[in-house]
Backbone as CSV, one residue per row, in Angstrom:
resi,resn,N_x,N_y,N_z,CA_x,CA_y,CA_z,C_x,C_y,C_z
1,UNK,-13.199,-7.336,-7.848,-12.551,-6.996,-6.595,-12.520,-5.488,-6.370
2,UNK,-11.685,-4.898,-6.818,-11.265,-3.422,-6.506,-12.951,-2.873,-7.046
3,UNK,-13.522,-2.597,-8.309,-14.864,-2.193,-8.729,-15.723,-2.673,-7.356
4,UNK,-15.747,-3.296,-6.976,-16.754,-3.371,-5.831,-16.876,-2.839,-4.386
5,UNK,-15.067,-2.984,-4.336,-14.611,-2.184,-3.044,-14.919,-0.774,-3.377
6,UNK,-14.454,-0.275,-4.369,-14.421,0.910,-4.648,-15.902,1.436,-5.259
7,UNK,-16.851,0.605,-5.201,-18.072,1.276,-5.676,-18.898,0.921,-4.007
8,UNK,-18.283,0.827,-3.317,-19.012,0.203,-2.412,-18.275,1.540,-1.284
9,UNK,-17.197,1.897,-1.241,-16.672,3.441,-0.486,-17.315,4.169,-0.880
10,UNK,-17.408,4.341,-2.637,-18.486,5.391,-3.291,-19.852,5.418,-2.026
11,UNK,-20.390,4.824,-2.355,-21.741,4.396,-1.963,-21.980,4.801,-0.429
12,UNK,-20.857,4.444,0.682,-20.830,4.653,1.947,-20.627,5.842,2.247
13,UNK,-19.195,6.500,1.257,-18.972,7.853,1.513,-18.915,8.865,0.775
14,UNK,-20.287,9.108,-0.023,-19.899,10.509,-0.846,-20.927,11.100,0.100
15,UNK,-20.957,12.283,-0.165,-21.816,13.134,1.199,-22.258,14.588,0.197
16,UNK,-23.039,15.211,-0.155,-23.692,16.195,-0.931,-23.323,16.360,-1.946
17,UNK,-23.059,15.681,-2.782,-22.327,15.095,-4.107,-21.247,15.387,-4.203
18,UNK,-20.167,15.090,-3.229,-18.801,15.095,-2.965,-18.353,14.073,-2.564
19,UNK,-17.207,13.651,-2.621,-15.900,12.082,-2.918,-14.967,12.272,-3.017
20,UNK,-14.176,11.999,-1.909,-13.113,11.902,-1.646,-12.283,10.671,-2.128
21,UNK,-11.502,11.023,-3.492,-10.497,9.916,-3.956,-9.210,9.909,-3.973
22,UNK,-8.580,9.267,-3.956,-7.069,9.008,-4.552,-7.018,9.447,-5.625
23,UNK,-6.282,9.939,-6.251,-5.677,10.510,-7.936,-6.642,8.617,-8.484
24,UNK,-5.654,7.636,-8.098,-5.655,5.677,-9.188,-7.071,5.634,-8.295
25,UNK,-7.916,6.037,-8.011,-9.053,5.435,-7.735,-9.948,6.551,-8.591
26,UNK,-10.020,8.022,-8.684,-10.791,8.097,-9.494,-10.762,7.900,-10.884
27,UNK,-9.419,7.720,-11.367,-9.217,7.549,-12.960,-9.935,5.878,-12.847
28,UNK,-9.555,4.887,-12.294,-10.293,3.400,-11.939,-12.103,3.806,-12.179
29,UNK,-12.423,4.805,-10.915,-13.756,5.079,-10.692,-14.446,5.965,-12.637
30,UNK,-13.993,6.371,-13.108,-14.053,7.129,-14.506,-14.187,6.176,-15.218
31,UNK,-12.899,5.234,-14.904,-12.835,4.236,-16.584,-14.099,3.267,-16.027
32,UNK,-15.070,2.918,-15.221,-15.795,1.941,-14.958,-17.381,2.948,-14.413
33,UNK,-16.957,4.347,-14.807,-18.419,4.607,-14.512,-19.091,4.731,-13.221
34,UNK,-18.573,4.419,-12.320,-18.725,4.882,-10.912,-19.187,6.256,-9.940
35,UNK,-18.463,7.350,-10.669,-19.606,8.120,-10.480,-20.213,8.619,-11.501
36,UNK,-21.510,9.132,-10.749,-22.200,10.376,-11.353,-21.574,11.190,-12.094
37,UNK,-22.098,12.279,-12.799,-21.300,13.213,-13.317,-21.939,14.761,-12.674
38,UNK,-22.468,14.133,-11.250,-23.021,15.450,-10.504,-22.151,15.215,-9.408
39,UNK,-21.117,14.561,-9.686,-20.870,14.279,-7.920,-19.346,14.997,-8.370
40,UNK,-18.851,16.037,-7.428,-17.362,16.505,-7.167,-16.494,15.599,-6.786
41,UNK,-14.966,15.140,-7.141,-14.427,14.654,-6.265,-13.403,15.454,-5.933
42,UNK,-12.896,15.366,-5.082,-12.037,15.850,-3.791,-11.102,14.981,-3.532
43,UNK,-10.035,15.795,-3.383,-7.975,14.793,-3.283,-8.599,14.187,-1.666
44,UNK,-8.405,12.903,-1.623,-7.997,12.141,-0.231,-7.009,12.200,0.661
45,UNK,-6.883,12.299,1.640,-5.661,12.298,2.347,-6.256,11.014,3.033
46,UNK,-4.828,10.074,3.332,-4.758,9.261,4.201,-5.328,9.758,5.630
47,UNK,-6.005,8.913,6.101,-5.663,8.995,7.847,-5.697,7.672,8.593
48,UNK,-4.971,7.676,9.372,-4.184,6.418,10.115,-4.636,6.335,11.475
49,UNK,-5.132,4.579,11.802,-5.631,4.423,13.011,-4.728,4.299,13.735
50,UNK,-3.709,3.513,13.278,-2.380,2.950,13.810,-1.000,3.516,13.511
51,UNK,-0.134,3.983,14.012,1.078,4.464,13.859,1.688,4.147,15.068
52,UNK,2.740,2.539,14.300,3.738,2.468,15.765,5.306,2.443,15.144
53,UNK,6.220,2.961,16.046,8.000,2.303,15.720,8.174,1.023,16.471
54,UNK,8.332,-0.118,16.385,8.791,-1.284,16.942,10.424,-1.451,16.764
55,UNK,10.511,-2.609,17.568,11.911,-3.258,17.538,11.389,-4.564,16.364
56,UNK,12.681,-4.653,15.722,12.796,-5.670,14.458,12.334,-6.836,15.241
57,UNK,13.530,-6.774,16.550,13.586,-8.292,16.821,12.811,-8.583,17.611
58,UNK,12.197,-8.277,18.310,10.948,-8.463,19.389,9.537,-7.972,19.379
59,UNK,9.610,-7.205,17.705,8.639,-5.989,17.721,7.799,-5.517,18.934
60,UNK,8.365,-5.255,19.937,8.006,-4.621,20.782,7.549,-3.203,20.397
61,UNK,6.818,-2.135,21.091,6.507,-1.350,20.818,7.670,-0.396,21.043
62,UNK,7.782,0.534,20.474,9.206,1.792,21.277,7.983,2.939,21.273
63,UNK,6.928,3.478,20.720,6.324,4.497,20.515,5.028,4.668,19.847
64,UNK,3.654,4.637,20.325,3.035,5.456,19.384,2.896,6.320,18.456
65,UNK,3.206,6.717,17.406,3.202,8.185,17.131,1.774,8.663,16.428
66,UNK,2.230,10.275,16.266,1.138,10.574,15.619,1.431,11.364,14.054
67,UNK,0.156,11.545,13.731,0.660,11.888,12.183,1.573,12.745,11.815
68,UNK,2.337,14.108,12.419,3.188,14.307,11.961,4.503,13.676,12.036
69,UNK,4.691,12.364,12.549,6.074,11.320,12.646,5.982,11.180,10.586
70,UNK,4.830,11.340,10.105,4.394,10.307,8.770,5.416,11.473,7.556
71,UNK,5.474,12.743,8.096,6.121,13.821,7.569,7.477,13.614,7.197
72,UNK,8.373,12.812,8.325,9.653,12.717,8.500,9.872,11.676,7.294
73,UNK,11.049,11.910,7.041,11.593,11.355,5.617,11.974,9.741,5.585
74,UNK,11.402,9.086,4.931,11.691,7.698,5.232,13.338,7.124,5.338
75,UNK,13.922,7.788,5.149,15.635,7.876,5.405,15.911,7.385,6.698
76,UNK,14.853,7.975,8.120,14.511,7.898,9.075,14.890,6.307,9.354
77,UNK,14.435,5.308,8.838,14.795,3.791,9.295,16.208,3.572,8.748
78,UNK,16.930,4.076,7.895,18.139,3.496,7.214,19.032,3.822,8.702
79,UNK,18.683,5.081,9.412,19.830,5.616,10.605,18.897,4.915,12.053
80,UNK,17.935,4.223,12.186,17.378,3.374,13.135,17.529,1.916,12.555
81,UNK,17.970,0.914,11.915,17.950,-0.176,11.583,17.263,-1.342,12.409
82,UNK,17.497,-0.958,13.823,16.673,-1.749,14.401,15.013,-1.653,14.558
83,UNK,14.495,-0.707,13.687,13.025,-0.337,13.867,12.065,-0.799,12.973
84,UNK,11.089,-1.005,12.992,10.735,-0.980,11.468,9.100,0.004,12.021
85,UNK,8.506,0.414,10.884,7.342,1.322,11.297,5.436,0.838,10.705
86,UNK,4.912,0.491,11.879,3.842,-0.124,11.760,2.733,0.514,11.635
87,UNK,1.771,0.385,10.089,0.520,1.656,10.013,-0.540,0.618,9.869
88,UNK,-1.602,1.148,9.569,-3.047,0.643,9.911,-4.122,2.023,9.441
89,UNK,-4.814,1.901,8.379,-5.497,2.347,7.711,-6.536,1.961,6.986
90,UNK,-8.410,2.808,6.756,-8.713,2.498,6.509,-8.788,2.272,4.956
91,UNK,-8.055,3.400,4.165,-7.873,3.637,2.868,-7.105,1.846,2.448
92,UNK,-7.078,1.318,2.938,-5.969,-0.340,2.814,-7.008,-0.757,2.026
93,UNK,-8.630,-1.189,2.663,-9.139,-1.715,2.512,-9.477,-1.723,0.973
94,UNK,-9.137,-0.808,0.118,-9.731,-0.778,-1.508,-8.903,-1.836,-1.838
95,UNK,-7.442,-1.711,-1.609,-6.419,-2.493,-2.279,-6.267,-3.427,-1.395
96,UNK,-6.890,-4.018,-0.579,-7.583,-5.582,-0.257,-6.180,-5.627,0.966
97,UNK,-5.519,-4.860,1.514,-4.620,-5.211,2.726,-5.321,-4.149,3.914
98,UNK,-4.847,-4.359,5.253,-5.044,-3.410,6.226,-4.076,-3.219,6.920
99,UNK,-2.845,-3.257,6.812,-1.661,-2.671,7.720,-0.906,-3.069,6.680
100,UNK,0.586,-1.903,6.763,2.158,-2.064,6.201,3.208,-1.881,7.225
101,UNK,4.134,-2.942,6.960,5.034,-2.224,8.135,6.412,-1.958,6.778
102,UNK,7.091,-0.901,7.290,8.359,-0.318,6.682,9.273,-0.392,7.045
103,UNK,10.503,-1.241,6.626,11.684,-1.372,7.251,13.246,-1.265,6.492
104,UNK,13.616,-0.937,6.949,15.674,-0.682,6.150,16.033,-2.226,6.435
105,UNK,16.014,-3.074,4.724,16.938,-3.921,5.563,17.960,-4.106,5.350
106,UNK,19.274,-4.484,6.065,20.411,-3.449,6.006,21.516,-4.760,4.929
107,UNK,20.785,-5.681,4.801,21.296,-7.358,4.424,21.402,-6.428,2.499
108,UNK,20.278,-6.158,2.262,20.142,-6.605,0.876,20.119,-4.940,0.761
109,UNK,20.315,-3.767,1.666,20.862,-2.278,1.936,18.993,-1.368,0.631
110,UNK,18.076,-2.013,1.267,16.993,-1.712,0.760,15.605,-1.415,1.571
111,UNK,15.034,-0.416,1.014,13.562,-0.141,2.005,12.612,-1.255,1.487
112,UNK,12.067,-2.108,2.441,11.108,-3.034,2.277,9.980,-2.950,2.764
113,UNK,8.792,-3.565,2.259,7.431,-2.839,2.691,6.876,-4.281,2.950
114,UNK,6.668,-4.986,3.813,5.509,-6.083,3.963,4.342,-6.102,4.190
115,UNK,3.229,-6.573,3.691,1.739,-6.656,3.957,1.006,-7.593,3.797
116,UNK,0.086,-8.471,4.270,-0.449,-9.247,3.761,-1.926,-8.608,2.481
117,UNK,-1.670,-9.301,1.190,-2.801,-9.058,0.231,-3.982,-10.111,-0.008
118,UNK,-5.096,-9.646,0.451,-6.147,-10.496,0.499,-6.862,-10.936,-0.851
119,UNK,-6.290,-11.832,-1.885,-6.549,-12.088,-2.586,-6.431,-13.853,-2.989
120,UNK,-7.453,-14.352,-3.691,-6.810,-15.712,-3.822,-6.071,-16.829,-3.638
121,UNK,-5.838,-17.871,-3.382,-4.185,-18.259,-4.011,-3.940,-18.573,-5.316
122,UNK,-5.116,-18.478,-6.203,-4.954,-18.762,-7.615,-4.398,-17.726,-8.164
123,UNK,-4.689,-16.504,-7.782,-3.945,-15.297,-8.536,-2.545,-15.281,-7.938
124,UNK,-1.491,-16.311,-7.846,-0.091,-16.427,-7.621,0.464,-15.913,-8.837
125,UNK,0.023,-16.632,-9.495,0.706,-16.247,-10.968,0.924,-15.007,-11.465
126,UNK,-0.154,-14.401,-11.330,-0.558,-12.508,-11.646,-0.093,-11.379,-11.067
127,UNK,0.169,-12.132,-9.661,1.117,-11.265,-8.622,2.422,-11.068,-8.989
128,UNK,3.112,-12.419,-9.313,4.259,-12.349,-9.460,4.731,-12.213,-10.639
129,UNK,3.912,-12.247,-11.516,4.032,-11.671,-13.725,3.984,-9.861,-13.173
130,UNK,3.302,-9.158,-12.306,3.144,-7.985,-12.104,4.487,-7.241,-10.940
131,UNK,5.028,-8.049,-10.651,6.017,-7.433,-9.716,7.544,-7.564,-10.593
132,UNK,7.358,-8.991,-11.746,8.407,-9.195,-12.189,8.228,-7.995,-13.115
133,UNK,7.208,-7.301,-13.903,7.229,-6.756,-14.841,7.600,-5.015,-14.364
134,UNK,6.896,-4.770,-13.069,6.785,-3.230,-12.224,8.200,-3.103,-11.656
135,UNK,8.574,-4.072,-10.842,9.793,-3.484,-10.142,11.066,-3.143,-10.871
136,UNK,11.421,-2.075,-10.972,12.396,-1.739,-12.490,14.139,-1.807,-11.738
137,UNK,14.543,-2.107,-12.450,16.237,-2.296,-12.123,16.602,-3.705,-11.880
138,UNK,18.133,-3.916,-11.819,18.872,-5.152,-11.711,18.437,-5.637,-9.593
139,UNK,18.463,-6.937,-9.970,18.193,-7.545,-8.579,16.889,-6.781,-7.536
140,UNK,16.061,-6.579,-8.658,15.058,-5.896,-7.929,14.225,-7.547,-6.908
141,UNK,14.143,-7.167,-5.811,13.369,-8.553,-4.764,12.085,-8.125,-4.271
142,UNK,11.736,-9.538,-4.184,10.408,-9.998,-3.805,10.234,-10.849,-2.879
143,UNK,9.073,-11.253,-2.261,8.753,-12.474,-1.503,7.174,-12.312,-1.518
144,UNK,6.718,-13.672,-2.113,5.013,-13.365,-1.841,5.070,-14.878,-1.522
145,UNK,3.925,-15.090,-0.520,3.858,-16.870,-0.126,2.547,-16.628,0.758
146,UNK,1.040,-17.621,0.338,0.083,-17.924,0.661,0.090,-18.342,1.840
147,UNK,-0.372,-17.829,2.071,-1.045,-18.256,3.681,-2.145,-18.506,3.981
148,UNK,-2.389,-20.259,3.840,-3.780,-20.472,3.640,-4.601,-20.312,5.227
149,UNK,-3.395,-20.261,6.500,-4.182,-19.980,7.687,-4.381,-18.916,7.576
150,UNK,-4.410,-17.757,7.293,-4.903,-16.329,6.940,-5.607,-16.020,6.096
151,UNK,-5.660,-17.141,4.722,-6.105,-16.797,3.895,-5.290,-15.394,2.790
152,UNK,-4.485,-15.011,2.981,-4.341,-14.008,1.705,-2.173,-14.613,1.283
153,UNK,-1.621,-13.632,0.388,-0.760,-13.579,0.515,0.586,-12.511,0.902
154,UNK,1.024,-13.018,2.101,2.106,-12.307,2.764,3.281,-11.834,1.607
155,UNK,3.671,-10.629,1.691,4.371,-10.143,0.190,5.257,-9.061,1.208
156,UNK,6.196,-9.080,0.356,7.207,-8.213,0.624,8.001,-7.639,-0.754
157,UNK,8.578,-6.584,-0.915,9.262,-5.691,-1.813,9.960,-5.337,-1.450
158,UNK,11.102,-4.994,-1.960,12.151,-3.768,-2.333,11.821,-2.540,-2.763
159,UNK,11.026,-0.828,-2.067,10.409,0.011,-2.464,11.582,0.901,-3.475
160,UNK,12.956,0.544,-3.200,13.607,1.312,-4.008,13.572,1.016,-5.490
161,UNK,12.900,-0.357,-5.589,12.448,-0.873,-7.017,11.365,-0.294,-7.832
162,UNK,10.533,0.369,-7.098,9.535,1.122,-7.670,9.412,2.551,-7.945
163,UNK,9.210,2.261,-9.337,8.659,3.993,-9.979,8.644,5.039,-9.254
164,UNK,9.743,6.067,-9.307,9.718,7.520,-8.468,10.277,7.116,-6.968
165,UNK,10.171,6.224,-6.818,10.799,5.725,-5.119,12.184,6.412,-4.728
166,UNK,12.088,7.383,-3.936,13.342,8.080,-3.391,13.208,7.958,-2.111
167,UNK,14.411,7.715,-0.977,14.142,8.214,0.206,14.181,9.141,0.853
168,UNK,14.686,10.708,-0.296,13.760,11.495,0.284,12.525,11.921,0.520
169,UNK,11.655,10.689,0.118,10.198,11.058,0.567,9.576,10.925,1.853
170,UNK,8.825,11.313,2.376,8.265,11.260,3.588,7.216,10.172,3.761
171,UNK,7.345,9.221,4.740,6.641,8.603,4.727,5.526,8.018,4.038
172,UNK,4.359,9.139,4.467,3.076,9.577,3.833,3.484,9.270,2.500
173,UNK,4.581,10.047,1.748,4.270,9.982,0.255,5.032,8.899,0.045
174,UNK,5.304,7.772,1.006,6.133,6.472,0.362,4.376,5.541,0.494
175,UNK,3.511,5.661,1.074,2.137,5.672,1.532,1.214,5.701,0.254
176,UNK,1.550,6.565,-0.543,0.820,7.203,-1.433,1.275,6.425,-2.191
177,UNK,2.805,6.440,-3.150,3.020,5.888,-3.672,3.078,4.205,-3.853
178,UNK,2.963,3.570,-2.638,2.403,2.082,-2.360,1.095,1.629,-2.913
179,UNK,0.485,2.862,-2.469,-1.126,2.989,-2.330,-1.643,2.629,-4.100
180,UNK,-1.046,3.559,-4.678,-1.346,3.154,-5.997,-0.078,2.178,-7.093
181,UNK,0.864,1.976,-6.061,1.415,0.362,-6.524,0.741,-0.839,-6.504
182,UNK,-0.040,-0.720,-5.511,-0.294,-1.963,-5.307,-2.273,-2.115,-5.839
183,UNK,-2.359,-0.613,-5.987,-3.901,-0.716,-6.443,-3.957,-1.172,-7.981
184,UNK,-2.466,-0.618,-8.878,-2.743,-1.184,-10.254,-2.590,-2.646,-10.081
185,UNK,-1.483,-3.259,-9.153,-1.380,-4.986,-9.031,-3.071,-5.554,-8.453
186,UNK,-3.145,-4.937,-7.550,-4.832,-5.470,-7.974,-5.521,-5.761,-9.010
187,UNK,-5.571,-4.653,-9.609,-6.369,-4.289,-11.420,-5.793,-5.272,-12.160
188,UNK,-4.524,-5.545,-12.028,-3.937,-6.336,-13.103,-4.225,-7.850,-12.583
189,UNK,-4.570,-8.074,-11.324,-4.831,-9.029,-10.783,-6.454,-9.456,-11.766
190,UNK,-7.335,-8.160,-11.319,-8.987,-8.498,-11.609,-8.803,-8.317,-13.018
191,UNK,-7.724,-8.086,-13.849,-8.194,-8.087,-15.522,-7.821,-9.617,-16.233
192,UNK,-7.320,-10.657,-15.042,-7.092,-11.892,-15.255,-8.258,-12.635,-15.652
193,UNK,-9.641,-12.286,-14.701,-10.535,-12.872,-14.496,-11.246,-13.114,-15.595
């Protein structure tokens, strides 16, 4: 899964022996040999097709934004409760999702991240041995459930459960830090196989 996605971005986008990676994609790309040892890589920055604020209950749209909204500190939804914040990226595609939405929910007083993950339904098991084992603290929550009309599984978290997770981070770096949450649950997914 991920080795193919990720040798397959290689392949599309290195450009005069330069590559643009994530920190967990080139150590991934290293331990499996992926690149060259003529090719530079270069820190990635996200960039986002999609950036919306919706309403919870109607998700209606309230706003487009643009990338510097991604700056503002994810604290930002705990004092909007009714919002939650909708992205769309192509960087998704390594770690097998294409949109997150981010929301305060104010029930269980936690930042939650939903996405659908395009993987299996046999790897149920691996998902949820990897979230029980990653998400650190008492009453840390989950929700993952197949969706065989979509094909992948719809998942949700508690981000305050995860490693380094503060809400003083800014968006972007709640982004980042997802980014390679959910790229090792992949890995740990494809080392099942």
């Amino acid at each position: 899964m991920l080795k193919k996605e990720l040798a397959k971005y290689i392949a599309d986008n290195e450009k005069d022996n330069k590559i643009q990676l994530f920190d967990v994609d080139k150590e991934y790309a290293d331990k499996h040999q992926l690149i060259s040892s003529d090719v530079t890589v270069v820190e990635k920055e996200f960039n986002f097709s999609v950036i919306e604020r919706c309403v919870k209950e109607t998700e209606d749209l309230i706003r487009a934004e643009d990338l510097d909204f991604l700056n503002t500190s994810i604290s930002y939804l705990k004092s909007h409760l009714n919002e939650f914040v909708y992205v769309e990226s192509s960087a998704f595609e390594t770690i097998r999702i294409d949109a997150v939405v981010l929301e305060f929910d104010e029930v269980f007083e936690s930042y939650t991240a939903l996405f659908g993950l395009k993987v299996q339904k046999k790897y149920g098991d691996a998902i949820k041995m990897y979230l029980d084992t990653h998400l650190k603290g008492d009453g840390a929550k989950y929700s993952v459930m197949f969706s065989g009309e979509d094909g992948l599984w719809d998942m949700n978290f508690a981000l305050d459960f995860v490693k380094d997770f503060s809400d003083d981070l800014s968006f972007v770096e709640v982004y980042q830090l997802m980014y390679g949450f959910i790229f090792k649950l992949v890995e740990a997914i494809e080392e099942t196989q």
